[in-house]
C-alpha positions in Angstrom: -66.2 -17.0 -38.0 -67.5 -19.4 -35.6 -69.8 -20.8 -38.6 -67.1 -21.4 -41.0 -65.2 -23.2 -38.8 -68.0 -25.4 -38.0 -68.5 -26.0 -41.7 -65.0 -26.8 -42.4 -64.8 -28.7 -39.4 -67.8 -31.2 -40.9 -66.6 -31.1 -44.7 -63.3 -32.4 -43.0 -64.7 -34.8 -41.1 -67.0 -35.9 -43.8 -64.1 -35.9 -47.0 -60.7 -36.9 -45.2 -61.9 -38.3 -41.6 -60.0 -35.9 -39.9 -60.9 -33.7 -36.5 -61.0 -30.4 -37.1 -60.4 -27.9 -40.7 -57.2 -26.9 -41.5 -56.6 -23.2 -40.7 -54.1 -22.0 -43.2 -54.8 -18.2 -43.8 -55.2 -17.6 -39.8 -51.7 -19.7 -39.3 -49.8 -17.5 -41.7 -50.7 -14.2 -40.2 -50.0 -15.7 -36.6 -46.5 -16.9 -37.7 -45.8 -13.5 -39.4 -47.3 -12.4 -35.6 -45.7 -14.9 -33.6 -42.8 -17.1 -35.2 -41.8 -18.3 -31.5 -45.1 -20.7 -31.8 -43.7 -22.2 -35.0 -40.9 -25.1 -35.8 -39.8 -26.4 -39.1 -36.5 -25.8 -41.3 -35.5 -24.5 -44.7 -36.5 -26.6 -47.2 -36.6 -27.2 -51.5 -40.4 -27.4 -52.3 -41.3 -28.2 -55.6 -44.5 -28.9 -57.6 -44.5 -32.0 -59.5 -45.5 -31.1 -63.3 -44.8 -33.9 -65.3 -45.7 -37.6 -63.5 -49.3 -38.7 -64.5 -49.7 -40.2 -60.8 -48.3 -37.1 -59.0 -48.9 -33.9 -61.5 -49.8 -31.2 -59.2 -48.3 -32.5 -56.0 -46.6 -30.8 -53.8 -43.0 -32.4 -53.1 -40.9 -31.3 -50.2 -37.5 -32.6 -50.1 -37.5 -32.2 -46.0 -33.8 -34.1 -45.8 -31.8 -32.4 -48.7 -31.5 -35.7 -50.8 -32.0 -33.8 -53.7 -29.1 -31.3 -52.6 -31.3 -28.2 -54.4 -31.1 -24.8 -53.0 -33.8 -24.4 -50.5 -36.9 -22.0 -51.3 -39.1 -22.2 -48.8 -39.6 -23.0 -44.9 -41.7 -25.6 -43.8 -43.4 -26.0 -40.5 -44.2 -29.3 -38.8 -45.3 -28.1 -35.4 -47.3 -25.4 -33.6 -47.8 -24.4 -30.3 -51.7 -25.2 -30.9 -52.5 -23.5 -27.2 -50.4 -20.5 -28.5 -52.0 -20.5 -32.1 -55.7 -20.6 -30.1 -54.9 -18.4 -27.7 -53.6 -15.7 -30.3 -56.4 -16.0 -32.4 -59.2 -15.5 -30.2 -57.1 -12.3 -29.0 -57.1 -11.2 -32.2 -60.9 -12.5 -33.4 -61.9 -10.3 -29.4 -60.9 -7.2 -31.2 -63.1 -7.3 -34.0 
């Protein structure tokens, strides 16, 4: 585990310039875990399919401007302390 995470740490670092890898299976599993260390809000989340500047991107309409029924809930913030915390419970237990 501990080697991954230093490899995405330096692919990150390298590719986008920022601090760290994104953790996204390991952030699911702790919301399903631990919702409490979450904050976001219903959203409409769509994928765009037919721009040639934006095909494949991901739009969420985070203030209901296009007034579509919402589909998904996006998160903004974690408790990062929290997240850490639970996941080096969990990773102990291995």
């Amino acid at each position: 585990m501990a080697q991954m995470l230093e490899f995405f740490e330096r692919f990150d670092i390298e590719k986008y310039g920022s601090d760290g890898g994104p953790l996204h299976d390991p952030t699911v599993i702790a919301y399903l875990l631990r919702p409490e260390l979450f904050k976001g809000r219903d959203c409409n989340v769509e994928i765009e399919t037919k721009s040639e500047l934006t095909v494949g991107m991901t739009v969420v309409d985070w203030w209901q401007v296009t007034k579509r029924t919402h589909n998904a809930k996006v998160m903004r913030e974690v408790d990062d302390q929290g997240f850490f915390d639970l996941l080096t419970e969990r990773l102990a237990r291995l």
